[in-house]
KOLTI-845763 format. One record per atom (N, C-alpha, C): residue in one letter; x, y, z. Coordinates in steps of 0.2 Angstrom, whole numbers, plus 5000, padded with zeros to 4 digits. Atoms other than C-alpha are relative to their C-alpha. Layout:
REM residues N
AXYZ...
This chain:
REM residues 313
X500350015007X554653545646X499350005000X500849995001X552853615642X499849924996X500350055002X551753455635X500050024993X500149975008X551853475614X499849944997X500250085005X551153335601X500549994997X499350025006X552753345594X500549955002X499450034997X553553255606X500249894997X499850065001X554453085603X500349945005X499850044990X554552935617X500850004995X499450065002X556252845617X499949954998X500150075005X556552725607X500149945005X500150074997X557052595622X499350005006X500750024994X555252635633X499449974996X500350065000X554252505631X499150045002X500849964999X552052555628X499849945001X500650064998X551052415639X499650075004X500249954995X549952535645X499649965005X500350024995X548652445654X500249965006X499950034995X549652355664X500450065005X499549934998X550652525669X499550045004X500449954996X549152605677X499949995006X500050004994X549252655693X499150015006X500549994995X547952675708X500050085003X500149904999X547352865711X499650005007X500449994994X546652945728X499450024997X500550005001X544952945729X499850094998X500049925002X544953155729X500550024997X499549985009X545953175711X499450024994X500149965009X545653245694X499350075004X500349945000X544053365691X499349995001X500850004998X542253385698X499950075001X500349935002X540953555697X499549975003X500750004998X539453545709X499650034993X500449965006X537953585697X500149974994X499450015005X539253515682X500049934997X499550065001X539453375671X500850034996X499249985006X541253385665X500249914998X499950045005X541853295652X500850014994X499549995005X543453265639X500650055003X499449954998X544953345649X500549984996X499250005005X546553385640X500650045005X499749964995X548053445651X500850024996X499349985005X549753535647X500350035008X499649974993X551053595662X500350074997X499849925003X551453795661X500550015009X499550014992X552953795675X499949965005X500150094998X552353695689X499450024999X501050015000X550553705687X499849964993X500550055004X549453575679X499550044999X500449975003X548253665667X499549934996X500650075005X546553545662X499650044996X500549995006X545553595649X499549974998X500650055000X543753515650X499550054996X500749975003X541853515642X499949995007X500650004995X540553575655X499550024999X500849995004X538653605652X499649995009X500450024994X537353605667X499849945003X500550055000X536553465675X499350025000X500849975000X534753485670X499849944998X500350075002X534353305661X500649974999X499750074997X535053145660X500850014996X499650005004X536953145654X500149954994X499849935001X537553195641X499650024996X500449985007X536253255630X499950075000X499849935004X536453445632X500550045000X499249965001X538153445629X499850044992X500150015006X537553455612X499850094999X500149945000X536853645615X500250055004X499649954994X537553715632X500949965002X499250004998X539353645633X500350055001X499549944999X540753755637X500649995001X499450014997X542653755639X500350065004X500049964994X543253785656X500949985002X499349994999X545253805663X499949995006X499950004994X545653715679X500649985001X499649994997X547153705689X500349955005X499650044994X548353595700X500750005000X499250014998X550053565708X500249954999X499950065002X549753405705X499849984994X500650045005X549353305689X499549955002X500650035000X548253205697X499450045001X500249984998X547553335705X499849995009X500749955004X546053395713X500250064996X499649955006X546053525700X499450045003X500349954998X545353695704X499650044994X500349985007X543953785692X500550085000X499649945002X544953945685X499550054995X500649965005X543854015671X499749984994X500350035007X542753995655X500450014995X499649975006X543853995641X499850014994X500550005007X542653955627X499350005000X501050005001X540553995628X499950034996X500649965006X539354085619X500650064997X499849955003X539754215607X499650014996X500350005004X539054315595X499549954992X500350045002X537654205585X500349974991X499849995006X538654265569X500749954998X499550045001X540154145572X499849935001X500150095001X540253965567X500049975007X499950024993X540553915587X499450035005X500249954997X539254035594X499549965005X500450024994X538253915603X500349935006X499950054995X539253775611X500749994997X499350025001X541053715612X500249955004X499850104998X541853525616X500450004996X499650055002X543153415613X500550035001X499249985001X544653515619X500749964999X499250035002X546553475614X500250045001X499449944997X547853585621X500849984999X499350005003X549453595613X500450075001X499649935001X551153715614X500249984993X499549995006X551853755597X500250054999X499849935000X552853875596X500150025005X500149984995X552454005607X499650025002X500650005000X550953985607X499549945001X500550064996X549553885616X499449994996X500549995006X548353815603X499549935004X500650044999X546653745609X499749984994X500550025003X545753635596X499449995005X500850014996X543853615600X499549994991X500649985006X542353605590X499550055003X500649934999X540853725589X499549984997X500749985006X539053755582X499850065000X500249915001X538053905579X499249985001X500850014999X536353935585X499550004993X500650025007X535553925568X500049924999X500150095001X535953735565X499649985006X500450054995X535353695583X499150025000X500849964999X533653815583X499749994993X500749995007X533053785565X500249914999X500150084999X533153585571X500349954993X499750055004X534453525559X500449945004X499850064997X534953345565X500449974994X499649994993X536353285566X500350095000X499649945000X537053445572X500850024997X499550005006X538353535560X500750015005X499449994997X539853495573X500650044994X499350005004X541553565566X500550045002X499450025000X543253595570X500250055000X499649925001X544153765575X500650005006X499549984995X545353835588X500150065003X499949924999X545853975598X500850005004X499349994998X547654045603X500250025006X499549964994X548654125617X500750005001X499550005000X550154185620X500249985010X500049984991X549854175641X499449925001X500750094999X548853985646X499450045004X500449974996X547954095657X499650084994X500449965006X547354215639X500450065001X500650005005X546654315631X500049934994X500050055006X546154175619X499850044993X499849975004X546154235603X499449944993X500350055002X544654115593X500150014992X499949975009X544854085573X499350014999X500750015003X543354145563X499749974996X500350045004X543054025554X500449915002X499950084999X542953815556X500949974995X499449995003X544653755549X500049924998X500150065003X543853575542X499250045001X500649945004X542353655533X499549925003X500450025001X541453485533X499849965008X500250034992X540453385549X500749975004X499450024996X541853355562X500049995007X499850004993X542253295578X500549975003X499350004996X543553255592X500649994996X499450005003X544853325585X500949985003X499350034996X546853245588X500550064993X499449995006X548453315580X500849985001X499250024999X550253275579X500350084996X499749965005X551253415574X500850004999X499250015002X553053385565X500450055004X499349955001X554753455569X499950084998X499749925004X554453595553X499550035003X500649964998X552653635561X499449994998X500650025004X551653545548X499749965007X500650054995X549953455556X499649934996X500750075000X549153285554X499650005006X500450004995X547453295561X499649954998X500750095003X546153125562X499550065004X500949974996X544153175566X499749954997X500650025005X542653095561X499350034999X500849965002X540953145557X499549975007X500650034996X539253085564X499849945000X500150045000X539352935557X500549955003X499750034998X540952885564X500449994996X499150025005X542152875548X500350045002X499349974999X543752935551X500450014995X499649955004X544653055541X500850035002X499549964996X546353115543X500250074992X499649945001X547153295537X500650035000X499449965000X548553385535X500050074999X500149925000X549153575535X500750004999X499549985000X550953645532X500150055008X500149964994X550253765547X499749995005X500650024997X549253735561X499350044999X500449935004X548253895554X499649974995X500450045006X547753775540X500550034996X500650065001X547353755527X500049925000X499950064999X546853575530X499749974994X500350075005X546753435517X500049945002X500050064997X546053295520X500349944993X499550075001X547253135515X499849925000X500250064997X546253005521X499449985003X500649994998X544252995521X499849935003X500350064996X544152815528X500449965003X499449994998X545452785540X500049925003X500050074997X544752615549X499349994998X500950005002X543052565538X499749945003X500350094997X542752375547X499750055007X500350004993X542152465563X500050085000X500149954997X541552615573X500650025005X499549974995X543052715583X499850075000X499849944998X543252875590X500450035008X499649954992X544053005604X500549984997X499450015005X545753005596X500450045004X499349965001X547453055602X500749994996X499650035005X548753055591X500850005003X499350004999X550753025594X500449964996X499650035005X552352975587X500649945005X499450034997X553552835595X500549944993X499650035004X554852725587X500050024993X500049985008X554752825570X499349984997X500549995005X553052785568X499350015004X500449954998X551352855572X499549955004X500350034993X550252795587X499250025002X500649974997X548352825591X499649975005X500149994997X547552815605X499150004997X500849965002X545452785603X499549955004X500550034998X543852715609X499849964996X500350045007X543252555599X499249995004X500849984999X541352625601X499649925000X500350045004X540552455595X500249935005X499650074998X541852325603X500249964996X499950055005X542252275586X500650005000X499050005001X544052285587X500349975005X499950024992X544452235605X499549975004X500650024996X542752145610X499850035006X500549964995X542352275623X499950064997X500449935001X541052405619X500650065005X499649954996X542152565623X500549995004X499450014998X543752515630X500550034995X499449985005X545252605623X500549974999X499450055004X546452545612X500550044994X499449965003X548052575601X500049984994X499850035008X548452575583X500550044997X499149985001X549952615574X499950014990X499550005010X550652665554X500550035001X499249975000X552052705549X499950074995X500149935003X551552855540X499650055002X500749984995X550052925550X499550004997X500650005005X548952925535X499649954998X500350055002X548552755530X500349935002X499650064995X549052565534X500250005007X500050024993X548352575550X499949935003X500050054997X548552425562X499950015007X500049994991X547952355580X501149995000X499350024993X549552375591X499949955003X499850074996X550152245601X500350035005X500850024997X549552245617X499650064995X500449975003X548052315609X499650055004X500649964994X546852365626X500650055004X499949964995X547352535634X499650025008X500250004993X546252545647X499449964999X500450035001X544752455651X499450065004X500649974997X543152525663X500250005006X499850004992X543952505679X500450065002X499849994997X544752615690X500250015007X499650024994X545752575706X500350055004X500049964993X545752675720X500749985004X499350034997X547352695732X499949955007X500350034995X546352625747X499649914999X500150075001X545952455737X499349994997X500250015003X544452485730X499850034994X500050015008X543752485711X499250044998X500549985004X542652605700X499749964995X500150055007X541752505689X499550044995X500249955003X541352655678X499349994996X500450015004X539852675668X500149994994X499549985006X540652765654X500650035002X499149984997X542552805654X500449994992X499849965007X543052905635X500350045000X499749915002X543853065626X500749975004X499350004999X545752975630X500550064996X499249984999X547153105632X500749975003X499450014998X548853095634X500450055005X499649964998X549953175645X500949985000X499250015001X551853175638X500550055003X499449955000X553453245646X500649965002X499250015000X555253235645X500149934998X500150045002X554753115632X499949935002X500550034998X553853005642X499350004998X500950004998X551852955643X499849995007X500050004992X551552985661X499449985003X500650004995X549653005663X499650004993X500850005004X548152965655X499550045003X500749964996X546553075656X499449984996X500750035003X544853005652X499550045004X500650004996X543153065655X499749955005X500550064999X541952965667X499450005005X500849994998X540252935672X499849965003X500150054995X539952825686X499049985001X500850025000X537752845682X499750065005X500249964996X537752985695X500350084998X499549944999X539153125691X500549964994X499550015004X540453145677X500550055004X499649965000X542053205679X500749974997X499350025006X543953205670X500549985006X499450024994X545153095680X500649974995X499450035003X547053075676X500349955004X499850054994X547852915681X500750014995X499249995005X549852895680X499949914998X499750065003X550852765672X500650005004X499450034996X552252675682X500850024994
């Protein structure tokens, strides 16, 4: 069963995630001499584990030129833990004429259908070069019938207004609810009939008492599930620990879940000792045979970034 947003746990497994997370070998997920990588997304195409990361140079201090040289890159393993192998660039520059043309971040990878649909975001060398701050992030995608391409990119942003780290859920009929936020941090959610669009937004201020972001969306016991980074630490009292929140509709009357903390800053080596990560963001999901199997986070130890997945017991 390929990885899809559509999926739905069972109703008798039980979500404590952070007690569920396992101990990873020290040589797992994804690292790129030269590289920071950041924000992986993975999906299974037969037996192969496909990751889907940002990467940008190291030239100064992380991350500040993801914001102009990011890129999305396609890597590979046998394992979902990995180590994962670099495969190819699937999203860089392009002509200066498309909304994306000078950077792309945030990957999500989903099947629907029969077809492999990356969200990402983009900008275009006018916004970065004639020094507009914040930079006009927003919100597109590109296709494929084959996980290995041709990717096939939309020509136009498909959430017109400032947007970022995109999540979706997409129904049974095919319909999409997608949450993002801006630059300031509010969150939005939308809708579409198609994944193609068009998208209306539903829901311009989704959690207003606090700052969140990084978003993965899912559905268990009939009702909707998110997965985010509380930026701030106003919701969870740690700055940047991921946490869970729940509605029953996906749109509004959202709530903390209970347990609230999905992960914290740590991560536990199978040899007994402990990352005590710098930053560790951008939470994915990895769902199959409606299970939640693996978590992916970026993380940045103050030396090196890289996208590491841990399982769940």
């Amino acid at each position: 069963m390929s990885l899809s947003s559509c999926a739905i746990l069972k109703n008798n497994y039980q979500l404590t995630f952070k007690e569920r997370i396992q101990p990873v070998p020290k040589e797992s997920g994804f690292k790129m001499d030269g590289y920071w990588i950041w924000g992986g997304s993975m999906i299974k195409d037969g037996d192969t584990y496909h990751l889907f990361c940002s990467r940008w140079p190291k030239g100064n201090d992380f991350p500040k030129d993801y914001l102009t040289m990011s890129e999305i890159v396609r890597a590979t393993s046998r394992s979902p833990l990995g180590p994962f192998e670099f495969q190819e660039v699937v999203i860089g520059e392009r002509d200066s004429a498309y909304w994306d043309s000078n950077m792309a971040h945030n990957p999500t990878i989903h099947k629907i259908g029969d077809q492999f649909v990356l969200y990402y975001i983009g900008s275009n060398f006018e916004e970065i070069y004639t020094g507009r701050r914040p930079y006009h992030r927003k919100i597109g995608y590109a296709t494929a019938t084959n996980i290995s391409g041709p990717w096939q990119r939309s020509e136009q942003p498909i959430i017109k207004q400032e947007s970022n780290n995109p999540a979706v859920y997409v129904e049974k009929d095919g319909s999409v609810k997608m949450i993002f936020r801006d630059a300031k941090l509010k969150i939005s959610i939308a809708t579409a009939d198609r994944f193609e669009g068009p998208y209306v937004v539903k829901n311009d201020n989704v959690w207003p008492t606090s700052k969140l972001e990084d978003f993965y969306l899912f559905r268990h016991k009939n009702k909707y599930h998110l997965i985010c980074e509380d930026n701030k630490g106003e919701v969870s009292g740690h700055v940047r620990w991921g946490i869970q929140l729940v509605s029953e509709n996906g749109i509004d009357g959202w709530k903390k879940y209970d347990p609230l903390v999905v992960y914290d800053h740590d991560i536990l080596y199978d040899d007994g000792s402990v990352l005590h990560c710098t930053r560790r963001e951008r939470p994915q999901l990895f769902i199959e045979k409606n299970r939640v199997r693996y978590l992916i986070t970026g993380v940045y130890d103050g030396e090196s970034s890289w996208c590491q997945p841990v399982a769940f017991n």
